[in-house]
RONU-362361 format. One record per residue (C-alpha): x, y, z; residue in one letter. Coordinates in steps of 0.1 Angstrom, whole numbers. Layout:
     px     py     pz  residuo
      X      Y      Z        a
...
//
This chain:
     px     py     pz  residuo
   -204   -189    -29        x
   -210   -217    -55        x
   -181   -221    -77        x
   -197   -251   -105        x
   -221   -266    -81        x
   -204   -268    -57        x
   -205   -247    -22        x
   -174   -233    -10        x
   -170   -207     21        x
   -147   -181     29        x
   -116   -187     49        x
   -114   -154     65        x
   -152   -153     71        x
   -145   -163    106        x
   -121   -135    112        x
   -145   -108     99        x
   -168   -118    120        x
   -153   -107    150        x
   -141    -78    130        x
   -175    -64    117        x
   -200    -80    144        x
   -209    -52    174        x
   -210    -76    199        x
   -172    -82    192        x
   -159    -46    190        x
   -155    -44    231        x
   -124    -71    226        x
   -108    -61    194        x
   -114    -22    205        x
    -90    -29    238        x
    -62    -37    207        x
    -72     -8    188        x
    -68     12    218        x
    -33     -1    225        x
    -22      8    192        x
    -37     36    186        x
    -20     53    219        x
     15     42    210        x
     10     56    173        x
      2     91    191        x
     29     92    215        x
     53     82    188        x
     38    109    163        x
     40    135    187        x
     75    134    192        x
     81    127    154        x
     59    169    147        x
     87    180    176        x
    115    175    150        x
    124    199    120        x
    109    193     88        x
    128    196     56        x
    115    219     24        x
     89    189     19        x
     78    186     55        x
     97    157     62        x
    107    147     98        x
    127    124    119        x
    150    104     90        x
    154     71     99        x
    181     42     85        x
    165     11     79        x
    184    -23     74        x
    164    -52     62        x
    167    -85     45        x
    134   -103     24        x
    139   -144     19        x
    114   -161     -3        x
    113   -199      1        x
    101   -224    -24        x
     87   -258    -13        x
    109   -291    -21        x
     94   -307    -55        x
     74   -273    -65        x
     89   -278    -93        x
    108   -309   -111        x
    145   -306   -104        x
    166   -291   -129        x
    140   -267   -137        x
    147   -229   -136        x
    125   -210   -110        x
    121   -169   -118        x
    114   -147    -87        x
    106   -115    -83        x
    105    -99    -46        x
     99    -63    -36        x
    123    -30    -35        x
    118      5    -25        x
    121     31    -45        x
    132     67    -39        x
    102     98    -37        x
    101    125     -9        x
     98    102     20        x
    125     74     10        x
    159     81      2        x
    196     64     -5        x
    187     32    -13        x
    209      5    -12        x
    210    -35    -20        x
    233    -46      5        x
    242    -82    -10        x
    224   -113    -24        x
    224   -151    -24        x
    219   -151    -56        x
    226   -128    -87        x
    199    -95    -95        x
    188    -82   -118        x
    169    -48   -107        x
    136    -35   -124        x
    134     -8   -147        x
    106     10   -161        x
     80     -6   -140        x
     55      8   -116        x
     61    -22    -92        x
     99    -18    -81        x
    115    -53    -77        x
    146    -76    -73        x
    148   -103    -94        x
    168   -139    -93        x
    167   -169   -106        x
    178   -209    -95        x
    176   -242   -109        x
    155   -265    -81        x
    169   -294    -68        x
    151   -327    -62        x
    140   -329    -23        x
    152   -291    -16        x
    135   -260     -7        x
    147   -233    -29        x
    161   -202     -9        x
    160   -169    -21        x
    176   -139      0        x
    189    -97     -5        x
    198    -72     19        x
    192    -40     19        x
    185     -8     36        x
    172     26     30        x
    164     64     47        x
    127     73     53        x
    106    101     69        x
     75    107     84        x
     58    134     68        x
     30    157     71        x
     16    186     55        x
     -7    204     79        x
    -41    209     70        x
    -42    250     75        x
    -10    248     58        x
    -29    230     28        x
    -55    256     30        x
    -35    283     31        x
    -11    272      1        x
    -35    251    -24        x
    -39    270    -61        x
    -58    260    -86        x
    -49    230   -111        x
    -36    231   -144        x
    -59    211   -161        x
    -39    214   -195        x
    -12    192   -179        x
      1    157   -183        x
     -1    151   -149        x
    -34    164   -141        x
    -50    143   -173        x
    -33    113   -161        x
    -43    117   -124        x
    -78    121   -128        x
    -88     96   -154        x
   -101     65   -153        x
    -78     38   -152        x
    -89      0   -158        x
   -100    -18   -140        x
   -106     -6   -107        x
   -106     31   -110        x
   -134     38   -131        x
   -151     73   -131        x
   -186     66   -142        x
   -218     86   -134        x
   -225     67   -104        x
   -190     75    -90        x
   -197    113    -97        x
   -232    113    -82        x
   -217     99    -49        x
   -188    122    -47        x
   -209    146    -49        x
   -233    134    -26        x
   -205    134     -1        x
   -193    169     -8        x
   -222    188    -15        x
   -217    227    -20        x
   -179    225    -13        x
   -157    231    -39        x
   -121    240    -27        x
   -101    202    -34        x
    -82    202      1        x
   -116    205     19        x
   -134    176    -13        x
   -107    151      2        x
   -109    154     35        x
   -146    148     34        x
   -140    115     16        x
   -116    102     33        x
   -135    107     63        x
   -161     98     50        x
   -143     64     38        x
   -128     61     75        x
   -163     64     92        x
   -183     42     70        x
   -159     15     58        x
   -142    -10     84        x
   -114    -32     81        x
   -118    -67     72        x
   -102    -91     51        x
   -111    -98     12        x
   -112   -118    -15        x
    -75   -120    -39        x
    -81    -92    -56        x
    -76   -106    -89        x
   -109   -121    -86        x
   -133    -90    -83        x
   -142    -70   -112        x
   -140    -37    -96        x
   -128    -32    -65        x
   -144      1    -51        x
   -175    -13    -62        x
   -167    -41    -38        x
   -161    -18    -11        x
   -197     -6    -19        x
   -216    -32    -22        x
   -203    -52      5        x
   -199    -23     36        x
   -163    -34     41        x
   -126    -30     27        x
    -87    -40     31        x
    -65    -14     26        x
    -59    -14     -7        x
    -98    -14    -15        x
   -106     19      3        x
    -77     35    -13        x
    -86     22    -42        x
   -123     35    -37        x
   -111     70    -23        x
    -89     77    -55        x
   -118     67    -72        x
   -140     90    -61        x
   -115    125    -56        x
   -105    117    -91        x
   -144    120   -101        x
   -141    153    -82        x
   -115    162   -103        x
    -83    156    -82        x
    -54    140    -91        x
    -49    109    -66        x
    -27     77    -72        x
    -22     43    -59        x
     10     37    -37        x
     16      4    -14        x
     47    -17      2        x
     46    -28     38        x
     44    -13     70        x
     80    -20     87        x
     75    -24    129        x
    105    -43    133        x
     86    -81    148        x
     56    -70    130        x
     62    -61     95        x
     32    -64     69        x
     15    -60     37        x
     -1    -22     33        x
    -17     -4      8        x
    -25     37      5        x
    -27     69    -17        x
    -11    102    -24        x
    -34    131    -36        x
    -19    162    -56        x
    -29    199    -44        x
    -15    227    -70        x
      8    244    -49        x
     18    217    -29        x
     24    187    -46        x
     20    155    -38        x
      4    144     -2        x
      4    108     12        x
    -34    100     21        x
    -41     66     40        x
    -77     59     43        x
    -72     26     65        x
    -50     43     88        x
    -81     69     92        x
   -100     44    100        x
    -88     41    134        x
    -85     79    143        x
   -119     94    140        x
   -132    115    167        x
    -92    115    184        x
    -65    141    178        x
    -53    120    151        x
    -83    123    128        x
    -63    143    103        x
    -31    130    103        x
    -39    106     75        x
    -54    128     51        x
    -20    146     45        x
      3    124     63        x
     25     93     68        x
     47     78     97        x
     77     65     87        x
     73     30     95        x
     73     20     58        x
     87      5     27        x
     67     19     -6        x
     75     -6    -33        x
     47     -1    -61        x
     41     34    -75        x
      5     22    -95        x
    -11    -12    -98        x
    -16    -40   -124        x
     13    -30   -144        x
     41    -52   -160        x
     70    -66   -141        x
    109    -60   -151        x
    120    -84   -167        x
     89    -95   -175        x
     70   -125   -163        x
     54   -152   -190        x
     28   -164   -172        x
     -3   -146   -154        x
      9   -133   -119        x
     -7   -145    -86        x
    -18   -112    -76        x
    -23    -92   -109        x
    -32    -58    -88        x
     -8    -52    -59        x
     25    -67    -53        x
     41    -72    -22        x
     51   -111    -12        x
     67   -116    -46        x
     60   -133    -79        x
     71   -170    -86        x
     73   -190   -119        x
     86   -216   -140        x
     90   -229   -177        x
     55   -252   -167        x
     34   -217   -156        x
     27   -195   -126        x
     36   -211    -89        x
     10   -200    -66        x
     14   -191    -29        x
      6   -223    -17        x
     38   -233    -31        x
     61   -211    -15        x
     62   -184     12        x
     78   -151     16        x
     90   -125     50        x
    107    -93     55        x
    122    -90     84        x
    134    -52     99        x
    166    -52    117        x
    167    -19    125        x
    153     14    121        x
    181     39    136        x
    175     78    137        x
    199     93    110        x
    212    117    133        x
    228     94    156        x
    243     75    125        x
    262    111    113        x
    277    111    152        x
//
């Protein structure tokens, strides 16, 4: 790419080479493999367990504790620094939520589609700044069946808030133009009944789409069309492409991200959830998809999530609480945090951010 004459190359170009290129895929499958087997045998035993009303199994308590570090002289000293870090929130997979303690006072979102904790310190000369909270929360793994799905979908009430909402278009990245409707509909042909619409994008997504790693997103204009264009996608991009195109199919689907929570080998991750009258919502994770084609796992994704997650953000590219002055680093997702001061926005590259997992303990051995 050149950026005012001057040529500059990606720094994950390297990575997605091995990623993308054939001749690559026998290595990075054996990893894939791996993975993929110990995802099975732990899903397996998860579909053993009872469900609750809302199909959700095996309740697990999480205890965990996010630090965000600022670099020495980031800022000059005496200056404030304002941080804002990720928090769950409660839905039908996460439950009794608690902020165990803090370095530093917080002040909690409200009103905001990205759920946070937020603190603030004045930066002293020659000192990293240290920001820390503990907390810990109940989650599920759950899964809707797809026969079930079948059986029990009705159809919408298009009059309603919800459904308007849900299958708009929404600036920037989920626009529903002609282009987007011919494709859906390229992809779906004669079908008409929405359970069967989504599962033939998302598989469709999963088959044609592979992983590899992208561009901030705050520099592309519209993601999906990124996806497109380019024959690759994060996570986020492919979910943000497949709510594009059920919503041009007329179902509801929204944005919904955090991290992924193996204790040793937490991470950023983004997904969906898709509405079916009659059902509700259903967690849909295109990425995950990607992985399980042509296995018995190939429609777990479509109406499903393990429980090995945090869901922090409920939309994207919405305001923070308390709000931030300045332009944020990432102004679609949010997941490492937010940093500023009185002088403007503090980019990654000064500061870094972890969550680390201490435990994930089955509920029912917590009650004995």
């Amino acid at each position: 790419m050149v950026i005012d004459g001057q040529e500059w190359w990606f720094r994950k170009s390297v990575r997605n080479l091995w990623l993308l290129a054939d001749e690559f895929q026998e290595r990075t499958g054996q990893d894939d493999e791996a993975s993929y087997k110990e995802r099975l045998r732990y899903l397996r035993e998860a579909m053993r367990t009872p469900a609750d009303p809302h199909g959700v199994r095996d309740w697990r308590r999480v205890s965990a504790t996010f630090t965000l570090d600022v670099d020495a002289d980031a800022v000059p000293a005496g200056e404030t620094l304002r941080v804002w870090m990720p928090f769950p929130y409660e839905n039908l997979r996460q439950r009794r939520i608690q902020l165990d303690g803090g370095n530093r006072p917080v002040v909690m979102s409200e009103g905001s589609k990205h759920h946070t904790v937020y603190m603030e310190a004045v930066a002293e000369k020659g000192k990293p700044t240290h920001f820390e909270y503990t907390f810990s929360y109940e989650v599920g793994e759950r899964h809707i069946a797809h026969d079930d799905l079948l059986a029990l979908v009705r159809p919408y009430k298009t009059d309603s808030e919800q459904y308007r909402r849900y299958t708009a278009s929404e600036p920037r990245h989920v626009l529903i133009t002609d282009e987007m409707r011919a494709l859906a509909r390229q992809i779906v042909g004669n079908e008409t009944n929405p359970v069967l619409q989504a599962s033939m994008i998302y598989k469709w997504i999963s088959r044609a789409y592979p992983w590899a790693g992208a561009r901030e997103y705050s520099t592309l204009a519209n993601i999906p069309q990124y996806v497109l264009d380019n024959g690759h996608g994060d996570c986020g991009q492919v979910a943000l492409l497949y709510i594009t195109l059920v919503r041009s199919l007329g179902i509801p689907a929204r944005w919904e991200s955090g991290w992924v929570i193996n204790p040793g080998d937490e991470g950023w991750h983004d997904w969906a959830e898709t509405y079916f009258e009659g059902v509700g919502w259903v967690p849909t994770d295109p990425s995950f998809g990607r992985g399980t084609m042509d296995t018995p796992l190939e429609n777990y994704y479509i109406s499903g999530l393990d429980l090995y997650r945090m869901a922090s953000n409920e939309g994207v590219g919405d305001r923070l609480s308390p709000p931030k002055t300045y332009i944020r680093s990432e102004t679609v997702d949010f997941q490492p945090g937010e940093v500023e001061w009185r002088g403007g926005n503090l980019y990654y590259d000064h500061w870094h951010s972890h969550l680390t997992v201490h435990g994930v303990t089955p509920v029912a051995h917590l009650i004995k």
